[in-house]
C-alpha positions in Angstrom: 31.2 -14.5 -14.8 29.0 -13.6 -12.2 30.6 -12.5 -8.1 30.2 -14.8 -5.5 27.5 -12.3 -3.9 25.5 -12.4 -7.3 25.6 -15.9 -7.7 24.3 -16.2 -3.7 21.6 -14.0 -4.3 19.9 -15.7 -7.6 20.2 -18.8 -5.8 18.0 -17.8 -2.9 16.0 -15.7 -5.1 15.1 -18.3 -7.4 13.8 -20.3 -4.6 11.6 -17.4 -3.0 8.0 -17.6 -2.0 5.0 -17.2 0.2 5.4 -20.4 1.8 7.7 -21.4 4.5 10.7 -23.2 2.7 10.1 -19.6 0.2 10.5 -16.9 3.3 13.5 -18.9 4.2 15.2 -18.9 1.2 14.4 -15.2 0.8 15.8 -15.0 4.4 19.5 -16.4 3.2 19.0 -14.3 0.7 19.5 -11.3 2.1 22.6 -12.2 4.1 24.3 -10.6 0.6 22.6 -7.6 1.1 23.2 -5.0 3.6 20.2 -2.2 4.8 16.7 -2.5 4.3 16.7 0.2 1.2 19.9 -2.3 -0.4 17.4 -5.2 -0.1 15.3 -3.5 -3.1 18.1 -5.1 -5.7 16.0 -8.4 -4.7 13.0 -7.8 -5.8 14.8 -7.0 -9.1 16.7 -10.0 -8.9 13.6 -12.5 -9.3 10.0 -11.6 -10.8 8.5 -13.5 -7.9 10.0 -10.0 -6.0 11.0 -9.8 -2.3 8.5 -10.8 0.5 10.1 -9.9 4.3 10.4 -12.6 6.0 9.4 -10.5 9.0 6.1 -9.4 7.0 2.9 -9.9 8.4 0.9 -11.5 5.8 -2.4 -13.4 6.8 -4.5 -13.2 3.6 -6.5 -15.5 1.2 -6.6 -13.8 -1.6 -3.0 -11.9 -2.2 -2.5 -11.5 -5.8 1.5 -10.4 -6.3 2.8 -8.7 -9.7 6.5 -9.4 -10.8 9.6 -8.0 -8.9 7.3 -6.2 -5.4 8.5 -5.3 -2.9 6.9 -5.8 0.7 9.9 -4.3 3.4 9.6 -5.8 7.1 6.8 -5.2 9.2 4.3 -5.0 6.4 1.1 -6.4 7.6 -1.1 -7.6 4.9 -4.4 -9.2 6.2 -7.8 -10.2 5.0 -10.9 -11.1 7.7 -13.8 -13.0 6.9 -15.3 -11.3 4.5 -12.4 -9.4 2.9 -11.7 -9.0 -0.5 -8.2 -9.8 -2.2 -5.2 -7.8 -2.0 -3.6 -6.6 -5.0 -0.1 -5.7 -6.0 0.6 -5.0 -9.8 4.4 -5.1 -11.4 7.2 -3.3 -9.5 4.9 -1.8 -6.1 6.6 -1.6 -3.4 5.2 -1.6 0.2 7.6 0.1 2.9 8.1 -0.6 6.1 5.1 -0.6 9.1 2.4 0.1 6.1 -0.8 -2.0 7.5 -3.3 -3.2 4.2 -6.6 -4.7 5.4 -9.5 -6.0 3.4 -12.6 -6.5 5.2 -16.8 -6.4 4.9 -16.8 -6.6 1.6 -13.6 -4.3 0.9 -10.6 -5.1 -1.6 -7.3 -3.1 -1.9 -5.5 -2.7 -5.5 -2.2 -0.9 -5.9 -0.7 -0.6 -9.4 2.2 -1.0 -11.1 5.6 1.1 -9.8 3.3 2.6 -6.8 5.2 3.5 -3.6 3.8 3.5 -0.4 6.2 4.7 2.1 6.6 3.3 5.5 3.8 3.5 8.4 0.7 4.0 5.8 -2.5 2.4 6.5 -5.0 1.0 3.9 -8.0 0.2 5.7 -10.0 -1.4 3.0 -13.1 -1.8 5.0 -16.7 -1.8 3.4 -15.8 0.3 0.6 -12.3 -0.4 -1.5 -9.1 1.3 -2.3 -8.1 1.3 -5.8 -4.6 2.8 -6.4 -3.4 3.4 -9.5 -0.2 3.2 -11.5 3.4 5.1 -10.7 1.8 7.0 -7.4 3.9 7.8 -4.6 2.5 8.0 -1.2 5.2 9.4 1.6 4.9 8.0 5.0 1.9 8.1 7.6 -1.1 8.8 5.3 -4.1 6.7 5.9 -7.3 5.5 3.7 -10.8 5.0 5.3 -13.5 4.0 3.2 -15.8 3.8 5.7 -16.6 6.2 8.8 -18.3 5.5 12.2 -21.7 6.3 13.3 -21.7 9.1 15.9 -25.4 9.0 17.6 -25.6 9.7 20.8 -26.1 7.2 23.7 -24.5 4.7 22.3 -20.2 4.1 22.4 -18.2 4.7 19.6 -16.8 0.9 19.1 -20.5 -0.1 18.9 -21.9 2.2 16.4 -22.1 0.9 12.7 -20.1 1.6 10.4 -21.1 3.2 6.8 -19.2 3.7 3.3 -19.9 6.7 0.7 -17.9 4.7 -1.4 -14.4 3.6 -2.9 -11.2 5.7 -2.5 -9.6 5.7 -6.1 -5.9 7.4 -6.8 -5.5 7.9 -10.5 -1.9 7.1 -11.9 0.6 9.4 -11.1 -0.7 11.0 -8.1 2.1 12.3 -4.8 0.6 12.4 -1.9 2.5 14.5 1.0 3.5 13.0 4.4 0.6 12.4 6.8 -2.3 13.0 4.4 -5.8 11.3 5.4 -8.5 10.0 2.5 -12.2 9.7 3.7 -14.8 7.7 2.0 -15.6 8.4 -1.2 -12.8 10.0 -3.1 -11.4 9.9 -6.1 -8.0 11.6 -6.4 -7.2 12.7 -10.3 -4.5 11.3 -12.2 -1.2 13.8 -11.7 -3.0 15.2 -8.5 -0.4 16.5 -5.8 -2.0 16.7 -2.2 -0.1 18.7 0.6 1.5 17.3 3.6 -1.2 17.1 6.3 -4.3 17.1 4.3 -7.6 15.5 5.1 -9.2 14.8 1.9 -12.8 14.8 1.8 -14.2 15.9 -1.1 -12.7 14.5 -4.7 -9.8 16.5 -6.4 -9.8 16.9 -10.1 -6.8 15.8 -12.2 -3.4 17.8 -12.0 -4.7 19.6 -9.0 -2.7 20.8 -5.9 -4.8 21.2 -2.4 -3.4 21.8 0.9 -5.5 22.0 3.8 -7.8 20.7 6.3 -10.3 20.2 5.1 -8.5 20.0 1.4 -9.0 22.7 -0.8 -7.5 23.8 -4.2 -4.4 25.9 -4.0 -3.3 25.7 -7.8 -3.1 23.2 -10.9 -0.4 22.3 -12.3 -0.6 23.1 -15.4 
């Protein structure tokens, strides 16, 4: 027979959502649950996952894969113009991490990807496309798009241009604090250094380090 505290939680759970009754039966839910890492045993609980109820989300086209996880303070936003957001099975979004689709741009994170807290997904322009089982530690940052620079002319009114999608093949680790510029592709089983700015694409099984990034070793 299930504990009191089991029974509480697949109550609640069962009655999670996006909408308002959802977030607040997601809300009771984690009365049973102490600490923001313990509150990962509810998007176990329920294939609908866990959705904070002190998320952020402000987007059209969200498209959620059984048992996520999206930790408070996620922000998950699409603007006019913005593509969807994707989550596949089992991803989990940590707290702080900021997702935006916009001009065009769609975000995709696969199945059993970790994104650690304070990352940024600017999916402006161009996409990110994230693949399966990738682990991302906190503070890195995606921009598929850059700024013009000409002179005369202030920054926040120069256009802005894409040389492309940033794609991470399954399995990559990315260190704390790395940066991806437009138009990377990351290989699958790639491991980039703490620090990095990316902006040239890194072949599969790779290790760089480096600003800009540059190959240290492969795995293999």
């Amino acid at each position: 027979m299930l504990a009191p505290r089991d029974l509480w939680i697949n109550f609640w759970m069962a009655r999670s959502g996006l909408s308002r009754g959802g977030r607040l039966a997601t809300r009771l839910a984690t009365w049973a649950v102490p600490g923001f890492r313990g509150r990962r045993l509810l998007a176990q609980r329920s294939a609908r996952g866990f959705v904070s109820p002190a998320a952020d989300i402000v987007c059209n086209d969200l498209r959620l894969g059984a048992h996520c996880f999206i930790d408070d303070d996620v922000v998950i936003y699409n603007r006019s113009g913005g593509g969807h957001v994707s989550l596949g099975d089992s991803a989990h979004l940590y707290r702080g991490t900021i997702v935006e689709a916009g001009q065009g741009g769609c975000v995709e994170i696969g199945a059993r990807t970790h994104i650690q807290s304070y990352c940024q997904l600017i999916g402006w322009l161009g996409s990110i496309r994230i693949g399966r089982e990738v682990q991302i530690a906190p503070a890195c940052a995606f921009y598929p798009y850059e700024h013009g620079i000409a002179a005369g002319e202030p920054i926040g009114r120069q256009p802005l241009h894409s040389n492309g999608d940033i794609v991470i093949e399954d399995g990559a680790w990315l260190g704390y604090g790395v940066v991806v510029l437009d138009g990377v592709t990351i290989g699958a089983g790639a491991v980039i250094g703490a620090g990095a700015v990316v902006t040239r694409s890194v072949p599969a099984d790779a290790i760089v380090a480096g600003v800009p990034a540059q190959i240290v070793r492969y795995r293999s």
